[in-house]
N, C-alpha and C positions, 0 to 999 in steps of 0.2 A: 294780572297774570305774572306767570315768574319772571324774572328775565333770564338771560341764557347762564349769564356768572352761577344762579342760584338754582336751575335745572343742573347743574354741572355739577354744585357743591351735593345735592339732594342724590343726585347718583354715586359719588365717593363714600358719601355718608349711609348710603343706603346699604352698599356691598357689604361694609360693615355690620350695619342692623340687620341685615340676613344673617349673616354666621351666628350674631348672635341670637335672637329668635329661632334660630334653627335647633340649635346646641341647648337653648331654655327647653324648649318644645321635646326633643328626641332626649334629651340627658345625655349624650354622648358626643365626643369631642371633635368627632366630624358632622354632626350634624346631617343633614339632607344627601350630602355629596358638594363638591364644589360646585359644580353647574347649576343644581338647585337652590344652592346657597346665596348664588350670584342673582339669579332670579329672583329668589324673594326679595331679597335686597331692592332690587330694582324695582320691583312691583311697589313696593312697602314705600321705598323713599318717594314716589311719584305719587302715590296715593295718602299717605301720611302728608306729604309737604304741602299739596293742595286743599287739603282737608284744615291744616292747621292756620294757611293762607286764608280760606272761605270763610273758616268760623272767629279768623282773628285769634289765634290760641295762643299767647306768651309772644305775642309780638315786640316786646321789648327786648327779647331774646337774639333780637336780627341786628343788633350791632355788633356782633363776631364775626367774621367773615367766614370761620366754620362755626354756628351755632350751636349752642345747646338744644336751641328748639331742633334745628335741621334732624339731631341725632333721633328727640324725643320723635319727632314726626315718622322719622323713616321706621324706628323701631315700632309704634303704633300703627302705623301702616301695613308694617310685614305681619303684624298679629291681625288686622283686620285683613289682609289677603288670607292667609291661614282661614280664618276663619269660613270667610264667604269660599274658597275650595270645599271645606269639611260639610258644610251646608249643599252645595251643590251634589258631590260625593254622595251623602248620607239622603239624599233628595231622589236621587239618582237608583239608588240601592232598594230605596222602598220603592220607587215607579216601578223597576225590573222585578220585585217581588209583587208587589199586587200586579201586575202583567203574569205572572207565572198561575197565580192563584187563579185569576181570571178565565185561563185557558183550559186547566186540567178541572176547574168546573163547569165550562161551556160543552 
């Protein structure tokens, strides 16, 4: 598990790889808004940094006290939140539509 130094570095690093992830994703220089900006961020750093912790990914990367891996992680992270929202969303969209279809042919 991480320790608190490195849940800490993973959150600063994170807010980061939200803005950008955001900004790659939208093309536009605000990105999502601040608040969802700061969210991705945070989802991405906590999900990316344990991911990269689990599978041992560039672990040689952890002698920085801000890492390069810390950055890759959060920014992988916020792409892999992104994602599993768009999936859920688009998951979501077809249930209400075959529901729809469902009803106007019963």
């Amino acid at each position: 598990m991480p320790s608190f130094g490195q849940f800490i570095v993973w959150v600063v690093i994170g807010l980061v790889g939200g803005g950008i992830v955001s900004r790659v994703i939208t093309w536009d220089s605000i990105g999502f808004g601040r608040w969802p900006n700061l969210a991705l961020g945070l989802a991405g750093a906590i999900v990316g940094g344990l991911l990269f912790r689990f599978l041992s990914i560039w672990p040689e990367l952890d002698n920085y006290s801000v890492s390069l891996r810390d950055i890759v992680a959060a920014v992988t992270g916020s792409f892999i939140v992104l994602l599993v929202i768009w999936l859920w969303r688009n998951h979501q969209t077809t249930a209400a539509n075959q529901s729809g279809r469902d009803r106007s042919n019963g």
